[in-house]
C-alpha positions in Angstrom: -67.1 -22.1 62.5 -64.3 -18.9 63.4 -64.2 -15.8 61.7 -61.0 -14.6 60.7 -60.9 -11.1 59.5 -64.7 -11.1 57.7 -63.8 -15.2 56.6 -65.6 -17.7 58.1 -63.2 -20.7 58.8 -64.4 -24.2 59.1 -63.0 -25.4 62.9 -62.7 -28.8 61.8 -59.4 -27.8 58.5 -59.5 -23.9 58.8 -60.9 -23.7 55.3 -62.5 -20.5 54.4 -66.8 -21.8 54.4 -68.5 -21.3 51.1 -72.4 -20.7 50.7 -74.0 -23.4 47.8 -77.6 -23.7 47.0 -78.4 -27.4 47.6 -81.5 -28.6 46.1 -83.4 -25.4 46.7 -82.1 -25.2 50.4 -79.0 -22.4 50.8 -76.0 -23.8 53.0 -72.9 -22.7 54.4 -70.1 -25.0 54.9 -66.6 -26.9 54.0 -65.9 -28.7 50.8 -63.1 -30.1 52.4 -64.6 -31.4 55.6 -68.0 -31.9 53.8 -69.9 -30.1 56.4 -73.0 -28.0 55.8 -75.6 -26.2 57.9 -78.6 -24.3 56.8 -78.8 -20.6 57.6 -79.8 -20.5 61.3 -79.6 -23.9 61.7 -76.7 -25.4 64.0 -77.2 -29.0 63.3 -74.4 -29.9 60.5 -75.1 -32.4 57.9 -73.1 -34.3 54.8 -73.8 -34.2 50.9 -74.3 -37.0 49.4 -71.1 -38.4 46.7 -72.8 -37.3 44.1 -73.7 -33.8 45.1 -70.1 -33.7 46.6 -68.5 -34.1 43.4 -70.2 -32.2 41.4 -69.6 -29.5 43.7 -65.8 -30.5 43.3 -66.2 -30.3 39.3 -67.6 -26.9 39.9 -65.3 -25.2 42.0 -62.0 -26.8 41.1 -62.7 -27.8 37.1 -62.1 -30.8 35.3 -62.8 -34.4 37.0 -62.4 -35.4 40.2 
C-alpha cells in the first residue's frame, strides 16, 4: 500500500484501496488485484469468486 496525496494506492496496479465490510469483518484492499487485509492486520488475503463478483456488481453495476 502507498499513499498518494490522502489515497491509498494498491503497490501491486496503483489502484486507489477501497474499505468493504466482508462477512462482518471490515477490510481494506484492491478490487482489481483482489487483495484485502483487515484493519491492523498485514497478512493479505483473497475473496472468494463469489464474494468477488458481487463486489463487482456493486461497485461497477450490471453483470460481470
Amino acid at each position: 500500500m502507498s499513499d498518494v496525496g490522502n489515497e491509498r494506492c494498491c503497490n501491486q496496479c496503483g489502484q486507489e484501496l477501497i474499505e468493504i465490510d466482508n462477512h462482518d469483518e471490515h477490510l481494506t484492499g484492491c478490487l482489481t488485484c483482489n487483495l484485502w487485509a483487515a484493519d491492523g492486520s498485514a497478512r493479505w488475503t483473497r475473496l472468494n469468486e463469489e464474494d468477488l463478483r458481487a463486489l463487482h456488481q456493486l461497485r461497477h453495476g450490471g453483470s460481470r
